[in-house]
Every structure is written in C-alpha cells, then in structure tokens.
C-alpha positions in Angstrom: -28.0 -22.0 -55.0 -28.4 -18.9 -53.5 -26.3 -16.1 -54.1 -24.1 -19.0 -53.9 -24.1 -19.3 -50.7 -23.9 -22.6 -49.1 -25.2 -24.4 -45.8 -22.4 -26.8 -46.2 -18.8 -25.7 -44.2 -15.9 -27.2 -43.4 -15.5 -28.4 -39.8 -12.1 -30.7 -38.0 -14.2 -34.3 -38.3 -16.4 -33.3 -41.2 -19.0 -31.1 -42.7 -21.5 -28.9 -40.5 -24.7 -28.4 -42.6 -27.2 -25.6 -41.9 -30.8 -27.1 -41.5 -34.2 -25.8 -41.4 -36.9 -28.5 -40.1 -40.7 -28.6 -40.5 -41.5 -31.5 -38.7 -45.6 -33.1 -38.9 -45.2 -32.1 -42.4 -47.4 -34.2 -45.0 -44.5 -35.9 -46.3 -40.6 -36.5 -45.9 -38.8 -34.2 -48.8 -36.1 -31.8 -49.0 -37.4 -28.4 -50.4 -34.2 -26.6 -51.1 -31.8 -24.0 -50.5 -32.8 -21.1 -49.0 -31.7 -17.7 -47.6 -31.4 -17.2 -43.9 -30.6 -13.9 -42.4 -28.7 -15.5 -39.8 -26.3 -18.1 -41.5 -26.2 -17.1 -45.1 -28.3 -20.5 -46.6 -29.7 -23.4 -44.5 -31.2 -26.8 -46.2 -34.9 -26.8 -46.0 -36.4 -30.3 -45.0 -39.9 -31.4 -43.8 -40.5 -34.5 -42.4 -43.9 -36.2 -40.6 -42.0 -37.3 -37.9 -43.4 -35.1 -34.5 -40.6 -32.9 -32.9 -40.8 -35.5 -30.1 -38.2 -37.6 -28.4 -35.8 -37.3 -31.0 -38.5 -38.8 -33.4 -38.2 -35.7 -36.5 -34.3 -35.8 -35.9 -34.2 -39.6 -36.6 -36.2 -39.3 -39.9 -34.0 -36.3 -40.8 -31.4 -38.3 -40.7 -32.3 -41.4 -42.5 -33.9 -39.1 -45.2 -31.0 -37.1 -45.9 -28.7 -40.4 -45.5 -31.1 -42.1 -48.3 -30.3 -38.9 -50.6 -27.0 -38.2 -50.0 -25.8 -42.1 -50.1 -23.9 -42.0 -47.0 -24.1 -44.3 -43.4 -27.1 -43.1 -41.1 -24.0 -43.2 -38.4 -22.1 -40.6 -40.1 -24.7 -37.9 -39.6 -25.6 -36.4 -36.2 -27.3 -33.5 -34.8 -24.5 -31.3 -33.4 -26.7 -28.3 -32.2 -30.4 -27.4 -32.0 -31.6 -31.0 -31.3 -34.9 -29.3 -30.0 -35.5 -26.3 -32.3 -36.3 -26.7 -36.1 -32.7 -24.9 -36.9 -30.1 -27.4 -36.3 -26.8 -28.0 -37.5 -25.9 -31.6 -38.5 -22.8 -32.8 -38.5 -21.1 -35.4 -41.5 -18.2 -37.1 -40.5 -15.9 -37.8 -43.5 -13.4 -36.3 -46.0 -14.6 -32.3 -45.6 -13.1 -31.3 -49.1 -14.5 -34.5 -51.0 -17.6 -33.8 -49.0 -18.0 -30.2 -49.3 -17.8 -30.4 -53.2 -20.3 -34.0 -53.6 -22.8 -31.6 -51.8 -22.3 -28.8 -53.8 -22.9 -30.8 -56.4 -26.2 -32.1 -55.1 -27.4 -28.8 -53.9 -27.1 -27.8 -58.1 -28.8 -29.6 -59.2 -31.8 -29.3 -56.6 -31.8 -26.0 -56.3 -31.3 -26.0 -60.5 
C-alpha cells in the first residue's frame, strides 16, 4: 500500500472507503491504491458504465461486491454520487472488515 496509508476507515454501521472512478473506461477493473493529496489513499476503479443516472455507481458496486465477496446491498454510495471521488459505505463488522480489506489491498497493491 501506500505509505501505508489506507482508503478503508472505521465508521458507526461499517467501513467508509475512499474511491476514485473513471467511468466509460474500456473495461471494469480495480487499478490500485493510490495517493491522494486530500484523503491520504483512495481505491482506483474504472468501469464502462457512463456517469449517468446512477449507471457507473451501479457497476462500481457490483464490481467491487464480485471482488470483495460481500452482498451488492451492503455497499452504498454515501457521498459524491455525481463526481468520480466518492466514498462508499460497507455495512458490517468495521474491525473484521477493516483487516479482510487490508488484506486484499496487499496483495493488489503487492
């Protein structure tokens, strides 16, 4: 990871994660973890989905939910719905979260 920094915190239902969308990409896929002057480290994604009616949040979504193994409904855009930063919230455990994500950010970023 970066510096180890992390775009995964802590939050009272869950974990917020830090997200940086290209959406009409030419493909869905997760780049990585990268630096962001304003957060620390935010989650890279692309998807082909236009930034249109909710359409490039959806297949966020489903993509991460594919990679990270959890329910579609337990992820939600909790802020910046219409600008490609957003912060995406993961209802759930936030320790047993936090640390399965840390995990998975490893081993992408390894």
């Amino acid at each position: 990871m970066v510096n180890n920094a992390s775009p995964f915190a802590a939050a009272p239902s869950g974990v917020k994660v830090s997200v940086k969308l290209a959406p009409k990409a030419g493909g869905n896929r997760i780049i990585g973890i990268g630096a962001s002057a304003a957060s620390g480290a935010v989650l890279k994604a692309a998807v082909t989905a236009a930034p249109e009616k909710g359409k490039a949040n959806a297949a966020l979504i489903k993509m991460l939910a594919k990679e990270w193994k959890l329910p579609k409904t337990s992820l939600s855009v909790a802020a910046g719905a219409s600008s490609r930063r957003k912060t995406l919230l993961i209802e759930g455990d936030a320790l047993s979260l936090i640390v399965r994500l840390n995990q998975w950010a490893e081993k992408i970023n390894g």
